[in-house]
C-alpha positions in Angstrom: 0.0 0.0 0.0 1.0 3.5 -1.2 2.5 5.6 2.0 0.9 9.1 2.0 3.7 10.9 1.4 3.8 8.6 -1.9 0.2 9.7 -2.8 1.3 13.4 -1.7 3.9 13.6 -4.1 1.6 11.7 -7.3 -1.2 14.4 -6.9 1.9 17.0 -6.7 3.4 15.8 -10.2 -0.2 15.7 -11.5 -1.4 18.9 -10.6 2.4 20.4 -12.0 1.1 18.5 -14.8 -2.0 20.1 -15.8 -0.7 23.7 -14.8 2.3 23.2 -17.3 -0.9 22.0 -20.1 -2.3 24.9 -19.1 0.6 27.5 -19.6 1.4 25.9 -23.0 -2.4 25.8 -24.1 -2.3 29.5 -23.2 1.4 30.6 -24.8 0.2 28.8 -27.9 -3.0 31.0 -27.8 -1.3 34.1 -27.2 1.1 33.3 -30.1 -2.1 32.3 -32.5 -3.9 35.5 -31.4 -1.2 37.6 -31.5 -0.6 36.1 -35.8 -4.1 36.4 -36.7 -4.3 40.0 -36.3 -1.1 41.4 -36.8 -0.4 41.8 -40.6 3.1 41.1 -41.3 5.2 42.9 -44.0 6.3 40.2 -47.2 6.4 36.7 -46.9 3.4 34.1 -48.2 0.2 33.8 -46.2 -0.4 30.4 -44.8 -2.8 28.1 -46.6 -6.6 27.1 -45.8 -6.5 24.9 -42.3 -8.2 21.9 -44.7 -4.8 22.1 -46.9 -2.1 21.8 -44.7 -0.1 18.9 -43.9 0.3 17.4 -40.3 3.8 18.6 -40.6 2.7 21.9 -41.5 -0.3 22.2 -39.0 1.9 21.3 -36.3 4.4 24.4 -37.9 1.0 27.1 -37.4 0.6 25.8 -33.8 3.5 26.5 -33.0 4.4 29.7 -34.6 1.7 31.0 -35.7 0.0 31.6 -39.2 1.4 33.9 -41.6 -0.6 37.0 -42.4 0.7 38.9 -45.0 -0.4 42.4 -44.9 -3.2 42.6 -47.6 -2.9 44.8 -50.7 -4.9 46.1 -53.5 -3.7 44.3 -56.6 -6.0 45.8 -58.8 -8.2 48.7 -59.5 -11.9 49.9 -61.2 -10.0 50.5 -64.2 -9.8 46.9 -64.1 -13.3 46.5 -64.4 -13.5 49.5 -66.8 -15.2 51.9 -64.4 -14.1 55.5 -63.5 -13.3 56.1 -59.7 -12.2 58.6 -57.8 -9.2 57.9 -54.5 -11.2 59.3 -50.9 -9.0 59.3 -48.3 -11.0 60.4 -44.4 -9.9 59.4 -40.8 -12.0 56.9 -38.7 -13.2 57.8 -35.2 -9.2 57.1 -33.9 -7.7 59.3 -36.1 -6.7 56.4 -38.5 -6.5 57.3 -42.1 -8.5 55.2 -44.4 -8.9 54.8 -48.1 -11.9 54.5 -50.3 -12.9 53.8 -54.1 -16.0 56.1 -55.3 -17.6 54.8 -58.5 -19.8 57.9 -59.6 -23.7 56.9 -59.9 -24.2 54.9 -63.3 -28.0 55.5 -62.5 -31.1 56.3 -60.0 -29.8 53.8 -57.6 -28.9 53.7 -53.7 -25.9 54.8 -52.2 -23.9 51.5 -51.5 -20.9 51.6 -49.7 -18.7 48.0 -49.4 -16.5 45.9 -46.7 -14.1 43.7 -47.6 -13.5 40.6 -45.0 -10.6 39.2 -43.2 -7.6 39.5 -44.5 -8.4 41.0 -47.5 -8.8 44.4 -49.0 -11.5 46.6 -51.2 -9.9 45.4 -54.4 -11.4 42.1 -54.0 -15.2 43.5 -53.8 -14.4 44.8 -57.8 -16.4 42.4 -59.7 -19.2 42.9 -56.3 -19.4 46.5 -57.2 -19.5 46.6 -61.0 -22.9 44.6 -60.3 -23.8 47.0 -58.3 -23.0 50.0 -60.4 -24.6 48.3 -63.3 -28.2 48.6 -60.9 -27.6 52.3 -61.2 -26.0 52.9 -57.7 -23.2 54.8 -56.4 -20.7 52.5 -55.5 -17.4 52.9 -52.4 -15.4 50.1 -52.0 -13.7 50.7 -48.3 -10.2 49.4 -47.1 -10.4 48.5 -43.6 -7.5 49.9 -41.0 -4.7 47.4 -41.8 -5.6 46.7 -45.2 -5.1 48.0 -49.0 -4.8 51.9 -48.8 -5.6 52.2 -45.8 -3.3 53.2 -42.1 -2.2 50.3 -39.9 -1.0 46.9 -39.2 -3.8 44.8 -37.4 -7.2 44.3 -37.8 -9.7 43.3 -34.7 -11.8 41.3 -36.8 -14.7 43.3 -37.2 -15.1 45.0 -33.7 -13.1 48.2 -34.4 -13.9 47.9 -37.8 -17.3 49.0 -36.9 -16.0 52.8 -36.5 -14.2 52.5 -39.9 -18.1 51.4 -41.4 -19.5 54.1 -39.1 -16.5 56.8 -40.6 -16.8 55.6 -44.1 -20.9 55.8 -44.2 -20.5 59.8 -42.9 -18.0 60.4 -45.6 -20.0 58.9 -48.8 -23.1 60.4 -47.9 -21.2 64.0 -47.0 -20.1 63.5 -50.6 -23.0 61.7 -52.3 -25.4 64.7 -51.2 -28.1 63.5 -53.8 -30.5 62.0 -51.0 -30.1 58.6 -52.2 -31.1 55.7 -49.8 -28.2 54.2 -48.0 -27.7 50.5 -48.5 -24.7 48.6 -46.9 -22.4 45.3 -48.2 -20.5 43.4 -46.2 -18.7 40.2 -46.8 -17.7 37.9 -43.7 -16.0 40.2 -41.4 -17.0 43.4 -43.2 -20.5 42.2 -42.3 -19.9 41.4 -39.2 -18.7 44.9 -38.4 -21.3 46.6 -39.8 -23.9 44.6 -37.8 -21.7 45.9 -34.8 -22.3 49.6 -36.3 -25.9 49.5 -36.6 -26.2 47.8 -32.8 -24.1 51.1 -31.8 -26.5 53.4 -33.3 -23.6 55.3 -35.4 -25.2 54.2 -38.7 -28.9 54.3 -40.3 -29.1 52.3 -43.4 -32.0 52.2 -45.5 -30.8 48.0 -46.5 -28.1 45.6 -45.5 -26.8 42.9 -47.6 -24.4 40.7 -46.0 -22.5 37.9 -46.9 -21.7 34.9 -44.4 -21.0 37.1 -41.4 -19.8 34.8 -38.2 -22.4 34.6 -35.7 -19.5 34.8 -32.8 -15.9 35.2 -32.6 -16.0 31.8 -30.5 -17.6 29.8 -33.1 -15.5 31.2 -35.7 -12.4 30.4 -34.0 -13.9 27.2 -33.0 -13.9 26.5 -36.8 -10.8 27.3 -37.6 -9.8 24.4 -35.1 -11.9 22.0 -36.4 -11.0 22.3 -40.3 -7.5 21.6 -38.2 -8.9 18.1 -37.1 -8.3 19.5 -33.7 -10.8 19.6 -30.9 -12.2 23.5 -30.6 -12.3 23.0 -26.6 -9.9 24.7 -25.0 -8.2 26.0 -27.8 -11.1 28.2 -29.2 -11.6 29.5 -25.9 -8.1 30.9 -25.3 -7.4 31.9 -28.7 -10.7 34.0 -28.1 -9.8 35.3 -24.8 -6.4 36.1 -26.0 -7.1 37.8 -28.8 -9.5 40.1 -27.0 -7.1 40.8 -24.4 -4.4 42.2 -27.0 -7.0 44.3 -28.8 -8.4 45.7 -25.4 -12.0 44.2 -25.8 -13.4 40.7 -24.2 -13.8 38.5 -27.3 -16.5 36.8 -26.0 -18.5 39.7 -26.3 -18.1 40.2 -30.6 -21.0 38.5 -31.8 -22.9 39.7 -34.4 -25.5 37.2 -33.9 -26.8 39.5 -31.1 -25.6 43.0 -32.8 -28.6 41.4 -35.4 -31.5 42.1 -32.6 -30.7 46.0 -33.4 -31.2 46.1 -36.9 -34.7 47.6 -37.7 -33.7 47.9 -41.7 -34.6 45.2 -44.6 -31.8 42.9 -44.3 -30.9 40.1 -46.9 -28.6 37.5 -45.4 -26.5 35.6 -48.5 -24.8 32.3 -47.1 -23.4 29.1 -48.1 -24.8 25.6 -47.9 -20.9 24.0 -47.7 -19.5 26.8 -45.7 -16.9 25.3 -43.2 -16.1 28.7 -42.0 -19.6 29.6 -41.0 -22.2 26.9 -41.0 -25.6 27.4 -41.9 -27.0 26.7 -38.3 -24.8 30.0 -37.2 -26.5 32.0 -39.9 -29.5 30.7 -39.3 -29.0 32.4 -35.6 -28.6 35.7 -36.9 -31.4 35.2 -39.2 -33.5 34.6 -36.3 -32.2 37.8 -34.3 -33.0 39.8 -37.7 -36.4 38.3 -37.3 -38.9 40.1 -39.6 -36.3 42.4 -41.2 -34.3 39.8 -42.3 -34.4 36.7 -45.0 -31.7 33.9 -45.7 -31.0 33.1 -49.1 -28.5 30.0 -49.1 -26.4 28.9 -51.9 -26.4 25.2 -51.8 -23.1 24.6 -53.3 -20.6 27.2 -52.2 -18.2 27.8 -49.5 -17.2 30.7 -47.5 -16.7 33.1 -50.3 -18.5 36.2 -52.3 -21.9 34.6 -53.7 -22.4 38.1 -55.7 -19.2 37.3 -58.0 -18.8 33.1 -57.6 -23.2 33.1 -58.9 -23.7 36.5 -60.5 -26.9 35.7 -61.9 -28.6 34.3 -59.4 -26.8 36.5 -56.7 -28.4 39.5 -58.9 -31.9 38.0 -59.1 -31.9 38.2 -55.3 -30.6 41.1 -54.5 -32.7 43.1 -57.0 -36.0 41.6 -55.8 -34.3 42.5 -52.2 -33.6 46.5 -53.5 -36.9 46.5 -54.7 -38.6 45.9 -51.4 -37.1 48.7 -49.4 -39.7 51.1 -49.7 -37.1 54.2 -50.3 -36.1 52.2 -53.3 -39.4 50.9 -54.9 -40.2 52.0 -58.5 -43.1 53.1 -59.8 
């Protein structure tokens, strides 16, 4: 039989045990937080979780993905459509960039948000649609990204005074009284969801594109396209990362920033996004309850449904322009 002092010293190794888990599930955190929103200068941004090889997975975990800082590689002349270079501060000061795509017709003001990672040049073929309905069209860099001041993004939560900055500025500039209808794609939608819940903003539509319906879940994701278990990690990586921005993490979800919106809202997801699945959208369809409507694409992913099914993307989204009543014809 085992003395006491035998026991004494098993539940001390095993308690030193789980507190060194514990400090290296939380330094690895800190380390993944501190890569996913810190843009680095050069170097090539780490694959998709789903594409990486144990070897290479183990690499990320360790170190840390690698987040290039995004640029614009192209431009509206790209699309053969005139623009104009606004550059404005946000609330903080920080200087941002814009695209402004004069009116083509009698349509809305629409102003567009990139999402993670990425940078306006990527909503081009998104806004030629839209300038082809007649709108006015600004495509927005987020702090961090394309033309725009800074090295980090926050994922959407300070975003939301960049949405709130860039909105003032297009309709100081517009000044033709048209109806103001926001675009956001992933975590461009998810920070304007978190404008409209702080009142900064008062859109006539919203059209977003598979915005997360929590920074947990999202980050939960992210583990399992790893084959990794979300709990823990997800957890940390979310408190983490909220602790180096200065907000509580647990607190960004735009699932609840929904149950503000009072404006016609079309929600565009996809049936095989791994990213977001369709159960989180359907929870911030719910919160949107009767100013909102889901429209899922069966076969696509986490991506822009506007330029991957143009046609049927612009079937919607007139029939959805057509039902605010600012924007009705005839």
């Amino acid at each position: 039989m085992k003395s006491v002092s035998t026991w004494r010293r098993l539940g001390q190794w095993i308690g030193s045990a789980i507190l060194a888990a514990l400090l290296a599930l939380n330094a690895v955190a800190y380390v993944q937080s501190r890569a996913m929103i810190h843009f680095s200068e050069g170097g090539q941004r780490t694959a998709h979780p789903e594409s990486l090889s144990l070897g290479e997975k183990l690499r990320v975990l360790a170190l840390g993905v690698s987040l290039p800082r995004p640029v614009n590689r192209l431009n509206p002349t790209n699309v053969q459509l005139a623009y104009e270079t606004v550059g404005f501060p946000s609330r903080d000061g920080t200087r941002l960039e814009a695209w402004r795509l004069p009116a083509a017709g009698p349509g809305p003001l629409m102003v567009l948000f990139h999402g993670y990672a990425g940078s306006k040049s990527d909503l081009l073929p998104v806004a030629a649609e839209f300038h082809r309905m007649g709108a006015e069209v600004w495509l927005v860099d987020f702090r961090g990204s394309g033309g725009s001041q800074g090295s980090m993004t926050s994922i959407g939560f300070i975003e939301a005074e960049d949405v709130a900055a860039a909105v003032q500025q297009a309709e100081r500039q517009s000044r033709e009284g048209r109806p103001l209808v926001l675009f956001g794609n992933s975590m461009g939608a998810a920070a304007v969801l978190r404008a409209v819940s702080l009142g900064t903003i008062q859109p006539a539509g919203l059209i977003l594109e598979c915005p997360f319906d929590r920074l947990l879940s999202t980050a939960a994701n992210r583990f399992r396209a790893m084959g990794l278990p979300a709990f823990p990690a997800a957890h940390t990586l979310t408190f983490w990362g909220g602790v180096q921005l200065g907000f509580n993490g647990f607190t960004h979800n735009p699932a609840d920033f929904a149950r503000s919106v009072k404006c016609p809202t079309l929600l565009l997801q996809g049936g095989r996004d791994t990213r977001v699945t369709r159960e989180q959208a359907e929870s911030i369809a719910r919160n949107l309850g009767a100013h909102g409507r889901l429209f899922v694409f069966p076969n696509l992913g986490h991506q822009s449904y506007l330029a991957a099914e143009p046609g049927v993307s612009r079937s919607e989204v007139v029939k959805f322009l057509n039902s605010i009543p600012s924007l009705k014809r005839g």
